[in-house]
Each structure stands twice: as C-alpha cells, then as structure tokens.
C-alpha positions in Angstrom: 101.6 80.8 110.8 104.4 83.0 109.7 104.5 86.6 111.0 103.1 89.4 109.1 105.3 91.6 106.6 107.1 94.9 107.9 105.5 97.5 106.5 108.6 100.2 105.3 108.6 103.8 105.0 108.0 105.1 101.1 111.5 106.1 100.2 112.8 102.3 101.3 111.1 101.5 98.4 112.5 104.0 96.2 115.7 104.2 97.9 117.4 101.1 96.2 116.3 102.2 92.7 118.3 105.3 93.2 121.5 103.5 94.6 120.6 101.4 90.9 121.3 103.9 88.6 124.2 106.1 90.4 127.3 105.1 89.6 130.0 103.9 92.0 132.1 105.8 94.0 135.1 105.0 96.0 134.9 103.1 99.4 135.9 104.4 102.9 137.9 103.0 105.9 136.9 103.3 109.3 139.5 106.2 111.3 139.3 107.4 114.3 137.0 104.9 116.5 138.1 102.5 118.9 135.7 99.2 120.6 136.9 97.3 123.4 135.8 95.5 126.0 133.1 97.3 127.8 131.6 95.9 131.4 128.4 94.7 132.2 125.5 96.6 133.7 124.5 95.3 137.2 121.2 95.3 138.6 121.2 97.7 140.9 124.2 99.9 139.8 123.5 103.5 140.6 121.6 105.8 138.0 124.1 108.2 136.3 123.4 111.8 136.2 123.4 112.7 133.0 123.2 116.9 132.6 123.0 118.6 129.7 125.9 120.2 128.7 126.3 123.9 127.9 123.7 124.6 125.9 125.8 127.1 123.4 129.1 124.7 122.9 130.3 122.9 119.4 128.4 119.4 119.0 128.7 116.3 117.7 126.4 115.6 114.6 126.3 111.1 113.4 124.8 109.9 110.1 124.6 106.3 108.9 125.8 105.7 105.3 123.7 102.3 104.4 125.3 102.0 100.8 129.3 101.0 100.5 130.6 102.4 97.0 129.2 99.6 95.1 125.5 99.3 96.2 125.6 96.7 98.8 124.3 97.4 102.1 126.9 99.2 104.9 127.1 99.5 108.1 129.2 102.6 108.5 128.3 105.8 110.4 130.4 109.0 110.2 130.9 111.4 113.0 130.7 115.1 111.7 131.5 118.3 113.4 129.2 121.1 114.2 130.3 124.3 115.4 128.7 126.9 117.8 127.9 129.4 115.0 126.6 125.9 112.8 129.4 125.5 110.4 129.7 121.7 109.5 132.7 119.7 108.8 133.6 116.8 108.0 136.6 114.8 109.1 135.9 111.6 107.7 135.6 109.9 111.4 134.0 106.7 110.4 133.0 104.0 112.9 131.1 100.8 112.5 127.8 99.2 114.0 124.7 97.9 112.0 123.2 98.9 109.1 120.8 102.0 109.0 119.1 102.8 105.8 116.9 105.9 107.9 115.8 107.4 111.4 117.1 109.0 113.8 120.1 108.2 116.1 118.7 109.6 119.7 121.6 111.1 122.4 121.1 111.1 126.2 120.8 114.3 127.2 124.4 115.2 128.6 125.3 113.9 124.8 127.5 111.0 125.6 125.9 108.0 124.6 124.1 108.1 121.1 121.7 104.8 120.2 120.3 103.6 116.7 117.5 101.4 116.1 118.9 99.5 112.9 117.6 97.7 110.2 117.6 94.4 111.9 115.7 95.1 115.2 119.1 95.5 117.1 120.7 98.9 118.8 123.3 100.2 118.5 125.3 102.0 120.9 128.2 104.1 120.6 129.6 106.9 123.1 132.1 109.5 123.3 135.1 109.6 125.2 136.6 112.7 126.9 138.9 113.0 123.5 136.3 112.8 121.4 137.0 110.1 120.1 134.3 107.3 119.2 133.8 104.3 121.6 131.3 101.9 120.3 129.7 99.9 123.2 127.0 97.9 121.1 127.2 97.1 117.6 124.2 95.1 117.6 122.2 94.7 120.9 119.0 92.3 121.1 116.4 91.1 123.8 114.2 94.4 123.7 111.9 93.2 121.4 112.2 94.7 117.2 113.2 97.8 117.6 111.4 100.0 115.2 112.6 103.2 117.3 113.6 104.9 119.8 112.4 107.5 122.5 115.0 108.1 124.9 114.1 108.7 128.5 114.3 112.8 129.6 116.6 111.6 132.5 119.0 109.5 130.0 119.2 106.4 132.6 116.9 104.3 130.4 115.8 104.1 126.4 112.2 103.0 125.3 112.0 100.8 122.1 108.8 101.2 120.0 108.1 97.1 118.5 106.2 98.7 115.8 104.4 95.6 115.3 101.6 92.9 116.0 100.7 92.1 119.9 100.9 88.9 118.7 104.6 89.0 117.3 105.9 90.9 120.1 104.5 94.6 119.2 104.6 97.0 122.6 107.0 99.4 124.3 110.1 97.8 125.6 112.3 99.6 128.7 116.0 99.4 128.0 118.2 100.8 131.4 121.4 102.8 130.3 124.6 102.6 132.5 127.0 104.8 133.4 129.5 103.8 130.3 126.5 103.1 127.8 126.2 99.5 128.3 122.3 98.5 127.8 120.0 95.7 130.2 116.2 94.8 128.9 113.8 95.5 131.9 111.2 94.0 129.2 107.9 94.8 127.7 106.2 97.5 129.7 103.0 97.9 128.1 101.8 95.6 125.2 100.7 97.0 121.6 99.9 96.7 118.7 101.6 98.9 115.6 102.8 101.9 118.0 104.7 103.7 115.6 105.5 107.2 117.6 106.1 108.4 121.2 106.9 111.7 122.8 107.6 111.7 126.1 105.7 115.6 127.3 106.7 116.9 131.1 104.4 116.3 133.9 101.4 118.6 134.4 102.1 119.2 137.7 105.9 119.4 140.0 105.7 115.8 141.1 103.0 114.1 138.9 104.2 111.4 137.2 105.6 112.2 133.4 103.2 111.3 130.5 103.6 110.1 126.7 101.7 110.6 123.9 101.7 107.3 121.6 100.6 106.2 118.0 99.8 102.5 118.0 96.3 100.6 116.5 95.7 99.6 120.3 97.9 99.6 123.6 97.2 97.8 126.6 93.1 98.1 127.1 92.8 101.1 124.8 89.5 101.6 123.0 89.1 99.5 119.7 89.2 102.0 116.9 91.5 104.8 118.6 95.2 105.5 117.4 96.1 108.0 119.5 96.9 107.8 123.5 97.9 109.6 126.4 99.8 107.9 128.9 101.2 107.8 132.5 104.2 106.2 133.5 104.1 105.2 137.6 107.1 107.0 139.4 108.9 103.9 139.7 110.5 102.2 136.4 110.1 100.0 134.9 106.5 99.5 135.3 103.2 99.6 132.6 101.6 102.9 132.1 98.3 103.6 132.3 96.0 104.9 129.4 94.2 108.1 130.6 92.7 109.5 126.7 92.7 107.7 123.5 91.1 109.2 120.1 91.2 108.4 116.6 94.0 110.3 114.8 93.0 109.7 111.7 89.2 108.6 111.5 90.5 105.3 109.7 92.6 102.3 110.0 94.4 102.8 106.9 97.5 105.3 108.2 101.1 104.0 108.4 102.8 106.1 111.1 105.8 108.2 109.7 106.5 110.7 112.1 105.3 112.2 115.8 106.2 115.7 116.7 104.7 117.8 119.8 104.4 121.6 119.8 106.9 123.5 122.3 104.1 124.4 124.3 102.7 121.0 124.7 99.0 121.8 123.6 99.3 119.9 119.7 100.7 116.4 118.6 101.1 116.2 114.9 101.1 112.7 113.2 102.3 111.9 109.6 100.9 108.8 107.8 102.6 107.9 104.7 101.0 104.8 103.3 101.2 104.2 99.9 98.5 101.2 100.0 95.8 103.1 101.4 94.3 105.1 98.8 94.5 107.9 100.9 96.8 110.8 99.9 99.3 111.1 102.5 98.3 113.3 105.5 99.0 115.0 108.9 96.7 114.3 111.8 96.8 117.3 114.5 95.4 115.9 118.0 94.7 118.8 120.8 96.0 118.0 124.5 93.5 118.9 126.8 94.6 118.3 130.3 93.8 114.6 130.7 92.0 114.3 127.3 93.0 114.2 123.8 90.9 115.7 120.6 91.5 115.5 117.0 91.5 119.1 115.6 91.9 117.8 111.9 93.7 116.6 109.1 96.2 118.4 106.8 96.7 116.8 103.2 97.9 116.7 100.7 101.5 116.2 101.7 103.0 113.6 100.2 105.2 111.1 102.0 105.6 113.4 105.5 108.8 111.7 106.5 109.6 114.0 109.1 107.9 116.5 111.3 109.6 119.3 113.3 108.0 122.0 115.4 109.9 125.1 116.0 111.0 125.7 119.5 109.4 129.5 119.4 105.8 128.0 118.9 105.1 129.5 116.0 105.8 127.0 112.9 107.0 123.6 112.1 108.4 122.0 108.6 107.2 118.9 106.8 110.3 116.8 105.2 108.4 115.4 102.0 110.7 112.5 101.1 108.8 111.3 98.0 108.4 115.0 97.1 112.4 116.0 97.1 110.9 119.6 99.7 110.2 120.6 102.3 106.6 122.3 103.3 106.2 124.9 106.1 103.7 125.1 108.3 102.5 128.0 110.1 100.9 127.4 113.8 98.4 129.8 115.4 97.9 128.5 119.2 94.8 130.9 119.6 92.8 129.5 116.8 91.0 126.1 118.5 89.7 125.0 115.0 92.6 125.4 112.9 95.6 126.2 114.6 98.1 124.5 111.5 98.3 125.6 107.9 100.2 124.1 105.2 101.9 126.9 103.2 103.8 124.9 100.8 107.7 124.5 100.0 110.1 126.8 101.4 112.7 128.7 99.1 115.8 126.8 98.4 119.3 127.6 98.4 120.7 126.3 95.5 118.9 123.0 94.1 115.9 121.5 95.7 116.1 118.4 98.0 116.9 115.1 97.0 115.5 112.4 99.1 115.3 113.9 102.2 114.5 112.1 105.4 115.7 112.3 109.0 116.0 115.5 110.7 116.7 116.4 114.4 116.2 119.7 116.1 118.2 122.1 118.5 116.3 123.7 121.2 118.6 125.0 123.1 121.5 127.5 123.1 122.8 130.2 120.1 121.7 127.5 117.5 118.2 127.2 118.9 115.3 126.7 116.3 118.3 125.0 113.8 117.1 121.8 112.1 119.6 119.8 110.1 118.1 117.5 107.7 119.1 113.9 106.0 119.5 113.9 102.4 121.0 112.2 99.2 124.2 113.6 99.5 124.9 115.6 102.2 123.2 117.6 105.2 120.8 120.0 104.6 120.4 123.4 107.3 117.3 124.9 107.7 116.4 127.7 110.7 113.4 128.8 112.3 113.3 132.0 113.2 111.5 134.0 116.1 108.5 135.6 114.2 107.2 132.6 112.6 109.7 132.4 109.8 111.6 129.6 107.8 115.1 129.6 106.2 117.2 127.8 104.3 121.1 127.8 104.5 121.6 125.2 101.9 123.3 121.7 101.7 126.6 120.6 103.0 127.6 117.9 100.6 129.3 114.3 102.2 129.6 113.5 98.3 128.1 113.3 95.4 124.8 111.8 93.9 127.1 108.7 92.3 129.1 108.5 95.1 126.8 105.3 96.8 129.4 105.5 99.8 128.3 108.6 101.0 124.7 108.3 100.8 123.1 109.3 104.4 120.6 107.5 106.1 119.8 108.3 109.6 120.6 111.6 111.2 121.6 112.4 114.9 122.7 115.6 116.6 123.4 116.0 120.4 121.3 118.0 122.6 
C-alpha cells in the first residue's frame, strides 16, 4: 500500500503558477558563509546554556529563496540585517542548505543556532559564529521522522519535529537534542500521532510543574476519537511521552487542514487556522479557551480565506491574520473579559504603498525596543507591520529583495532571532 499524499498549504499550489509567468531574473552566488567539519554530539555531553541575548540589540533576520532565476527549485537562504530601531538591509549574505518553498526557520533562544524544516523532511541547521558570519552545521539532517515543522524547546537544548502525518506512516512528535555547536541527535518518537499540524509549547502553571503544549493533530497517543485539539504534559525528564490531560474538537469536523497555531500572551486562547481547499468549508479560525487543565472551544471565525499565518500581539490586545490566497492581511481585535467572544475579525489593515502579494511566513518580536514588531514573508521582499500598546495595527511597508520577475529573489520561509 503506498502511503497517502501530503496534503500542501494553498499558496504551494498557486505558488508555481506565479514563478510561470514572471519573467527571469539574474542568479546569485553564495558570499559570506563557510561549512566545515562539525563534531558529533555525544550522549551524554552537557546541556548548553543558551540565554537570550539582550533583548534591545541588532538581529539577525534568514529567508529561504526556493526559486533560482529561471524557475527551478533553490536551495539558497539569505541572511539579512535588522537593526535596533528595525531598519532592514540587505547584504546579499547567501548560504546554502535545502530547499524551502515556506515556514518558518525557528532560533534557539540565545539566537545562535537557527533550524528549517525543508521540503524534503530534512533540517537544516545553520549557526552563527562570533563574526557573524554563517556556519552551516546541517544541510540536510534525517532520522526524526518528516519533518513538517518545528517547535523549538524554551531551553534551546532540544527541537521537537511535528510528522504531520498518518500513525501509520510515521506521524507523531519526534525529540531532536541540540549541542553546544548545533550539531543535532534523534532521541526518537515521543508521542505517536496522527496529522499534528501545530504546537506551542505554554509555561508551567505552577514554579516547578512540568511545562505543557498545546497540539493540533486528528488523534495523539490515546486522545478521544473525534477531538483535534490537546493539552499536554511533558514529564521533567526528556525525552519521554507526554501525557494528554484535555482534548476538544477545534473545529466540530474532520474536514480542517492545519495552517497555523498561535497562543495569546497571556496564555488563556489558542487560535487555529484551517485552510483547506477540499473541504467545502470556507477557510476559518478555531479559538479554543485554556482553562486550567481543560480546554473549550469558544468558536469559529470565518470567512478568512487561506489563514496562512497567525500572530498575537505581545500587549494582549490584537493579533493579525496573513491571508495568503487573499494578497492582506486582517486584524483581529481581542477582548480577554468577554468569555463568549473574546476575537473579532475587523478586516484588512491600511497599507503602505501596494497591497501584499503572496504573503506567508511571519515571526514576531517580543521582547526589547522592537517589541510587538512582526515581519512578514512576501513575493518580493519583507513586509513590517507593528502592534501597538492600545490595541492598534500598523503598517511600515515592504522592503523589497527584488522584483516580482526577479524568480531569484522570491522569499519563502522567514526567521528572525529572539
């Protein structure tokens, strides 16, 4: 019996008709990286400590650019620069791994190491040295199962890889340690599933408690049949299965394809984007209450068509749905004292300049003098939006890598260090 198709996020589809009638721009060489040998992670090697860094400092921001100049797949990624008042630039820093149409690239939290689930089920790895400079540790590691994506660890010693598949062909959550120079060792499948799609990893409820994760998956390990959504406990000790303590049904149905998982900054909401094309459905948000040790669907928000990406602002106050299919992006406004209907959908933003073009990934600062910015994945470039204190949502525009017929500098994935 052969394994069951992938099923692919909406602008995969329409992504290779675009690259079809741009025209061709000119191809790039790789600057400015350096791979070499990198040694292997022992056993029981000692956990790093991996601090965040100052939380106001210039960062480090990585796309993927899946297209060379001519259409055919790439697997070039460009390091960009992002200053501590959020200027971009770019300096053409190219480095190579595997290919990476869309997602996100995940950091560990002291923003050395930065990891990729690509298009093939491998990860990618790459790190920083103290110049600066690129170091790629990985360009395609395997033996963690089909890595559909990835939610790194809040310690940064290990990365968990969603198998967004079958049980049968593999599907679960797979623990992948990290050493000290970003070299990565399977601990294996940690809790078997079927289709999970999402996680976010929320803080222990009380000092000492072990942490807890929500997850979007058909089933995982004996979850109730018909639920999509569960809360987890991970034992103190890794790498070891969770236990379910709450499942629910996100969606009332089992016709969702999970595009996007994002929890509110003061860890009472999970909102889950399904962007199925198949269903018959119009796309849709599920928003699921945490209760303590329970979990309750509060209600659905449609339309939004194709719901790419979610993000929450850190002041608890709004959130932005990236509408890939729709070329916007839709506020939300979020009211924590109303139990019934604490999101509204308030449509597209205001734009500067034109309007999105196939937007997709987009990663969130939380911390620092660019707290509440969100950069955004697009056609050409990388979009800026802000979230502001009381609630509001602003755009600073695009900061072009190219142009529209330039294929070569088409961005895929999107990654920013903490």
């Amino acid at each position: 019996m052969m394994a069951p198709a992938r099923l692919l996020p909406i602008q995969s589809l329409f992504l290779p008709l675009v690259v079809a009638l741009c025209a061709c721009g000119q191809p790039a060489t790789p600057v400015a990286s350096r791979e070499g040998p990198i040694s292997d992670v022992s056993e029981d090697g000692p956990s790093c400590e991996r601090w965040p860094q100052r939380a106001s400092r210039p960062r480090k921001v990585v796309v993927s650019h899946p297209y060379d100049a001519d259409g055919y797949g790439s697997d070039l990624y460009e390091v960009l620069d992002l200053s501590e008042d959020g200027k971009l630039s770019a300096r053409r820093a190219l480095f190579q791994m595997g290919r990476l149409a869309f997602g996100r690239i995940v950091f560990t939290p002291d923003g050395e190491v930065g990891l990729a689930a690509q298009d093939d089920g491998s990860i990618g790895v790459f790190r920083f040295d103290r110049f600066g400079l690129v170091q790629v540790v990985h360009r395609a590691f395997t033996g963690a199962g089909y890595a559909g994506s990835l939610v790194m660890d809040p310690l940064g010693n290990r990365v968990y890889v969603l198998d967004n598949e079958w049980r049968e062909w593999g599907g679960g959550i797979y623990s992948v340690r990290i050493g000290c120079d970003g070299t990565l060792k399977s601990e294996g499948l940690v809790a078997a599933a079927k289709r999970p799609a999402g996680m976010s990893i929320l803080p222990p409820p009380r000092r000492g408690d072990p942490p807890r994760a929500v997850l979007a998956a058909a089933d995982v390990l004996g979850s109730p049949a018909g639920n999509d959504v569960h809360l987890l406990a991970w034992p103190a000790r890794m790498p070891a299965a969770p236990v379910v303590i709450s499942s629910t049904s996100g969606f009332g149905d089992d016709l969702s394809i999970v595009s996007a998982v994002a929890r509110t900054a003061d860890d009472r909401y999970v909102l889950i984007g399904d962007n199925s094309e198949f269903s018959g459905v119009a796309n849709r948000i599920s928003v699921v209450a945490l209760e303590g040790d329970a979990l309750r669907r509060v209600g659905i928000l449609t339309p939004l068509l194709d719901p790419v990406a979610i993000v929450l602002s850190p002041f608890a106050n709004s959130g932005i749905v990236v509408s890939g299919y729709g070329n916007a992006i839709f506020r939300l406004v979020y009211d924590p004292a109303s139990a019934t209907t604490p999101f509204v959908a308030k449509g597209a933003i205001s734009y500067v300049g034109r309007r999105p073009q196939l937007p997709s990934g987009a990663e969130l600062i939380e911390r620092g003098g660019l707290r509440g910015r969100v950069l955004i994945a697009e056609l050409a470039g990388v979009r800026q939006v802000v979230f502001g204190s009381d609630g509001t949502v602003t755009d600073l525009g695009l900061f072009p890598l190219g142009t529209e017929d330039d294929l070569g500098s088409i961005v895929g994935a999107i990654g920013v260090q903490p």
